[in-house]
Each structure stands twice: as structure tokens, then as C-alpha cells.
N, C-alpha and C positions, 0 to 999 in steps of 0.2 A: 811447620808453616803456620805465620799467623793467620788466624781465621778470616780477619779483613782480609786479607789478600786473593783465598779465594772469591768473592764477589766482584774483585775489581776485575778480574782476570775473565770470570763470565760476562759480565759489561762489556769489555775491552773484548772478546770474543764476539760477543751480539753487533757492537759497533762494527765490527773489522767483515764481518759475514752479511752486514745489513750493506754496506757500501758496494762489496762485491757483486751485491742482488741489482743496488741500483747500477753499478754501473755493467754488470752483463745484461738489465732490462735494453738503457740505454745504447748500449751496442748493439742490440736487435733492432733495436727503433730505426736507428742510423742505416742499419744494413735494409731494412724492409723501404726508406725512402732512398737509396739510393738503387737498388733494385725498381724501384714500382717507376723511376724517374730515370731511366735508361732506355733508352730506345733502340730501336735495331735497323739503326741507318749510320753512314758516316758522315761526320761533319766535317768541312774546311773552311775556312773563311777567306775570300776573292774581293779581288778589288776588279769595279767596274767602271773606267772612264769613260764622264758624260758632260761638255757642255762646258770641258776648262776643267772641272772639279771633280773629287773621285767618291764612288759611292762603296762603302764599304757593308759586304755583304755577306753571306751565308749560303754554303750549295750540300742540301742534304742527298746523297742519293743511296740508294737502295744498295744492302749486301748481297743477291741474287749471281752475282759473276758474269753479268751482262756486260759486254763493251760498250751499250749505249741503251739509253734509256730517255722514253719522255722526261714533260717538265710542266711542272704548276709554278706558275710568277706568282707573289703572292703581291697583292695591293692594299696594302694598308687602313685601315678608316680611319677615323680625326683623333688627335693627340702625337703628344711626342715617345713616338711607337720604336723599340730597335728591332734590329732585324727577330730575332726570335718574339717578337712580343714576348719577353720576360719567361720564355721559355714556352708560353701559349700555345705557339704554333708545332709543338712537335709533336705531338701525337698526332695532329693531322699530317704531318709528313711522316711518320712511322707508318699509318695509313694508307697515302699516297706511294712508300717503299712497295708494299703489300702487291699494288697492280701495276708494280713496274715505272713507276715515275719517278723520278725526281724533284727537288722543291728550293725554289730560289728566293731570296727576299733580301731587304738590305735596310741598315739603320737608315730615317729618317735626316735629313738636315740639320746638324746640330741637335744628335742623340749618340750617346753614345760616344762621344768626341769626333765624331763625321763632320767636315767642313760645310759649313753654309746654315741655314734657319729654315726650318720647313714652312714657317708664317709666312713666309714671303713669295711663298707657291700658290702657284693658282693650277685649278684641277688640268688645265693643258700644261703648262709647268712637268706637271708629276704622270700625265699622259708619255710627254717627251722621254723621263727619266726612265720610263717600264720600257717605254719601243729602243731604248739605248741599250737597257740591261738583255731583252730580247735579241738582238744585232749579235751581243756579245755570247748570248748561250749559243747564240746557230754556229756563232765560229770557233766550238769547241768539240773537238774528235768525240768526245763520249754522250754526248746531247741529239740526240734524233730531231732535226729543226722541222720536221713534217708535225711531230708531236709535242707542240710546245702550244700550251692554254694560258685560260689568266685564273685564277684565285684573289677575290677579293670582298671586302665585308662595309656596311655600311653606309660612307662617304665615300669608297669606291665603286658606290653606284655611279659616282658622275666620271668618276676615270676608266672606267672600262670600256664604256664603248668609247671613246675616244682613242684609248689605245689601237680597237682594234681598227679604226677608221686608216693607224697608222700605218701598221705592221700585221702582216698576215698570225691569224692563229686561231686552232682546231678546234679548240673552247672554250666555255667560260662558268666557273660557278660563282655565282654571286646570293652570297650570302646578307642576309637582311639589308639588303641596298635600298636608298632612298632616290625618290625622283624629281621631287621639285625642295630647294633649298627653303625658302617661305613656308611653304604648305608642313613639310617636315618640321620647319619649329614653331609653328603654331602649333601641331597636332601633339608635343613632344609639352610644351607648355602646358596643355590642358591635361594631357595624362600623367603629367605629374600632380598640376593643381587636385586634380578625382584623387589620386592616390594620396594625396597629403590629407585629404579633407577639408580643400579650403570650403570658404565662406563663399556667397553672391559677390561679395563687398569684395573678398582677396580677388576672386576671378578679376571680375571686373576691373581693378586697377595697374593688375597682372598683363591684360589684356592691353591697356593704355599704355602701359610704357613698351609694351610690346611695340606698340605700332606707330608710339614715337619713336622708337630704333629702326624701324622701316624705315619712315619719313625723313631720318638722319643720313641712312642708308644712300637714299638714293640723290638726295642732292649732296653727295660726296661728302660729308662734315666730319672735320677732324676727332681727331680724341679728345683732344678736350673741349670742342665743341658736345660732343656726348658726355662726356663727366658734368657739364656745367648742366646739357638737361635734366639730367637725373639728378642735380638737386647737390652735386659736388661726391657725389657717393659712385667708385667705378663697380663695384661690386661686383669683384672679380673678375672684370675684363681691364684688359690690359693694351699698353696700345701697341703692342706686335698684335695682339686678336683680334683689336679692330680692325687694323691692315689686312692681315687673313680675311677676317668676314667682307673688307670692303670688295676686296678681288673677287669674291665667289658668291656671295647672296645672293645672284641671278643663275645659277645653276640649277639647267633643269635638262634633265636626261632623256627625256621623251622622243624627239628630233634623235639624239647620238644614235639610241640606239638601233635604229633602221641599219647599224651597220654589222649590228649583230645577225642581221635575219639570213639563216641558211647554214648557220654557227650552232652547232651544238650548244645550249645553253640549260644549265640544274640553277632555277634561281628555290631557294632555300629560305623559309620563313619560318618564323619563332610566333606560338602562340600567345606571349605572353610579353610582349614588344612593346613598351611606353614610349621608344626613339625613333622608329618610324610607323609610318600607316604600312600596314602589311595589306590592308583591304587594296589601298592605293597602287601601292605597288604592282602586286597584283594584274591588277586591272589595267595598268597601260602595258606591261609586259608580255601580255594576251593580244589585247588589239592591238601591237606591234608586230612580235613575233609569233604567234600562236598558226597564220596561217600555213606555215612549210612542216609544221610539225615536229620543230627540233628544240623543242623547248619543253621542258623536263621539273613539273613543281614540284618542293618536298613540302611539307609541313610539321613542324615538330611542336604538339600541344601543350608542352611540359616546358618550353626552350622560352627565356629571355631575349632581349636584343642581340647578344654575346653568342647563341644558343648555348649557353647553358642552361644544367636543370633549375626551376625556378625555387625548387625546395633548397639546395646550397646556396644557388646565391644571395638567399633571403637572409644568410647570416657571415659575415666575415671570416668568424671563428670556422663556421663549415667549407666556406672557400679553401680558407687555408689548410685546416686539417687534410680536406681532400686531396688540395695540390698537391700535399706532403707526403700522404701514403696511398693515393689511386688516382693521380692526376688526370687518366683516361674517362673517369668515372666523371668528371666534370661537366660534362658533354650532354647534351639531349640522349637519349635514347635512339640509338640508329644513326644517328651524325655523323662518326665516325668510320661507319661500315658503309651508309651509301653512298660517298665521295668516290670511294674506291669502286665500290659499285659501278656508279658511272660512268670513271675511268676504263675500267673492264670494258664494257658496252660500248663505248665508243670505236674501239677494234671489230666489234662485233655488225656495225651499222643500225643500231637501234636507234629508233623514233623516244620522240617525246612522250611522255606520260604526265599524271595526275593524279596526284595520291599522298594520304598521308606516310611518315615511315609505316612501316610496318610492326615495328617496336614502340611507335607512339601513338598507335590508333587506341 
């Protein structure tokens, strides 16, 4: 045997053993997220007629061997959101499985290929579409209509009590919900301007065209009456968003929710919240509801807007990796376990409380 020959053949060995390393790594990789990204509920996908048009949706419930189980509606906040929010929501319905509920939600308007545009909703609009999707869980054999709540985040602060003004239901968690449309994107403006490090000079001019988009606002002006004040520049606003913004800039929740009082209610807040006033919040949520004592605060020090931990979502790179291989891990500390918590206690007849999780004290 020529001598060159054996080195090509050690080579040709290194290579063939080096591939097999990468791709048995990568076969674990693979196996470890689709493991870490499996849940222990079943999924179907339901269509719900509402209003002439169908809303196409998502009903996760629990493997327990129940013939019937509660139900968390889940309500969306701002964006073109589909029913899983991109898979978001399932670990909270893996959760929700845990104390016997089930979890419903549906793509938005024109997501997902669902008929219609959700810009063209106004928060009674999308109030209507939850009391539709509700009608249709109660008239389904395996759905307990006594135990059907709402689940909703942000900008479903202004559709929740609304909804339930509509249609009867047992409870409500609302997570980082905001109260008055204005006051929120003022407050949301200036905490990003702190967080960027603007200047006196940036605030301030920041501020003025803020408050010429009010004053556009309210004496109804088109889109491009607002492109032409802003100097021809839309800067990202579009005019389906203006339309959205024109229907809803007067929302304000304060009045709704009188119709939560007597409603078991977990409102849930992020320490670390630049989109809504969590003080705010808060505070009208108290001197609304607070007197019957069915109102249940959490606080999570470490949690985002999102609640997420603030340490991942400080980087993309950690967003994703985590999504990829501990998607549960995404979550505040306790987010996860006291929803269910909750849930539980609600069978049980407990009162409201006050406290942060317990995991993020």
C-alpha cells in the first residue's frame, strides 16, 4: 500500500466521524426542542360563527379523561396576533390543562388567512366577537358553561369588561391591562424616551408631535391630513392604523369595569413595564373593584410588559434560544403556576389577596 494513501484514508476517517458527531449533536438538539416544545394538552382547530364571518380558532383542553372541563377565552392585546400568539400561549394553556380548564382563542381579522382586518375593530367590535365565541363554547357537551372566564393582556384591558357587561362569566385575569388610551401612550412615550436617553430637546419635541396627533385625533383628520402635519414623513403609521387609532383613542376602562365588581378578578403586573402605568392601573382597579374583595393582585419584579423575565428579553438572541430549548422558562418567575393557582381557588371560594408571587419576592 502506498504510504500516501494511508493519511488520505485517516483524513477521510476524521471527516466521516467528525460529521457523524455533528449530526448526532444535532439530532439531540432537534430532539431536546421538540420535547421542551410539547405540551400536554390537545389541540383542534374550530371554527366559530360571528357577525356573517368565521373566526377561526384554537381549543386546547386538558388530557385528565374529563367529559367536561372549564374554559379561559383568551383576548388578545394590540397587533396582528393568531390564535396561538406564535405559539406564546401554550404554556399558559399547558398550565390552565393542570387545574382542569381548557383554553380558547382565535386568529385575529386578517391573520393567519381569517376573513376580515382587525384595524377596522373597535374595542366593542371585538367585545361582540369574545360574547360570540363564549355562546358557542356553552353550546358544546364538553365545556362547563358555569366555568367559562376571560384571559386577556394589555389592550384587553379595554375589551374585558365589556365583554362581560355582555355575557355572564366566573372570571377574569388580566394581565398588564391598561386604562385610559391617552394617559397610556403618553406614559409609554416617555418611558421609552428615559430608556433611550433622550435629550430635554428630544422629549420636548417628542412630546409636541405627540399632542399634535391628539389634536388631529379629535377633530377626526384624515391620513393624510396627518402625514402632511408631520412634515410628509408617516413614520410608520399607516392608514389602516390610523383608522384603528381613530375608532379607539377615547378608550378608557374605568366606567367598564363596574361590571367586573363581584367577578372574581387576578389583575397581574410586570415590574418592569415601559407600555403601561402599572401604578395606574393599579389604582383604579382598587377603587373600583377592591370593595367585595374578589380582586386578586400579583406582581412580578423581574416581568416585562409581555411578563417576561427582563434578563431574556433584554436580548433576541436569549428570546430565541430560550423559546427553542425551555420555552416555559420565558415567563416571570410564578406566572405560570399562579394562573392555575387561581383557577384552583376559584372552586374553592377564595377572596382576593395582595402580594407579590411568591417566586418573585
Amino acid at each position: 500500500m502506498s504510504p500516501k494513501i494511508q493519511p488520505r484514508r485517516r483524513a477521510l476517517r476524521i471527516i466521516v466521524w467528525s460529521c457523524v458527531a455533528v449530526l448526532v449533536v444535532a439530532a439531540g438538539l432537534v430532539g431536546v426542542v421538540l420535547w421542551q416544545n410539547s405540551y400536554d394538552i390537545d389541540e383542534r382547530r374550530v371554527s366559530i360563527h360571528h357577525g356573517g364571518h368565521t373566526l377561526n380558532g384554537v381549543l386546547a383542553t386538558p388530557r385528565d379523561g374529563r367529559e367536561r372541563h372549564g374554559l379561559v377565552v383568551y383576548v388578545h392585546g394590540d397587533g396582528p396576533l393568531d390564535a396561538t400568539h406564535d405559539d406564546g400561549y401554550k404554556p399558559m394553556w399547558e398550565a390552565n390543562a393542570k387545574a382542569g380548564y381548557a383554553s380558547l382563542s382565535w386568529d385575529k381579522p386578517g391573520v393567519a388567512g381569517a376573513p376580515g382586518d382587525w384595524l377596522d375593530q373597535s374595542m366593542d367590535d371585538r367585545a361582540d366577537e369574545a360574547a360570540a365565541a363564549i355562546a358557542w363554547a356553552r353550546a358544546r357537551p364538553d365545556i362547563d358553561g358555569d366555568r367559562i372566564g376571560l384571559w386577556g393582556a394589555s389592550q384587553a384591558g379595554w375589551v374585558l369588561p365589556k365583554i362581560a357587561s355582555r355575557t355572564s362569566v366566573s372570571f377574569v385575569i388580566a394581565v398588564s391591562p391598561a386604562i385610559n388610551w391617552l394617559r397610556q401612550g403618553r406614559y409609554h412615550l416617555l418611558a421609552e424616551l428615559r430608556a433611550d436617553g433622550a435629550s430635554a430637546a428630544r422629549t420636548e419635541a417628542a412630546i409636541a408631535e405627540s399632542d399634535t396627533t391628539r389634536r388631529l385625533l379629535a377633530r377626526r383628520a384624515s391620513f393624510e391630513e396627518y402625514v402632511k402635519a408631520m412634515g410628509g414623513e408617516a413614520d410608520g403609521m399607516t392608514a389602516g392604523r390610523w383608522v384603528f387609532i381613530s375608532k379607539n383613542y377615547t378608550a378608557d376602562a374605568t366606567q367598564d369595569l363596574r361590571a367586573l365588581r363581584g367577578i372574581p378578578v387576578l389583575l397581574t403586573l410586570a415590574g418592569h413595564d415601559i407600555n403601561v402605568d402599572t401604578a395606574d392601573t393599579e389604582r383604579v382597579y382598587r377603587e373600583v373593584l377592591d370593595a367585595d374583595g374578589a380582586l386578586t393582585v400579583r406582581r412580578y419584579p423581574d416581568a416585562t410588559h409581555s411578563l417576561l423575565k427582563q434578563s431574556v428579553e433584554q436580548s433576541d438572541l436569549s428570546i430565541t434560544l430560550t423559546a427553542l430549548f425551555s420555552p416555559r422558562s420565558l415567563f416571570a418567575d410564578g406566572f405560570l403556576a399562579d394562573q392555575p393557582g387561581f383557577l384552583k381557588a376559584l372552586g374553592r371560594g377564595s377572596r382576593g389577596s395582595d402580594a407579590a408571587s411568591p417566586r418573585a419576592r
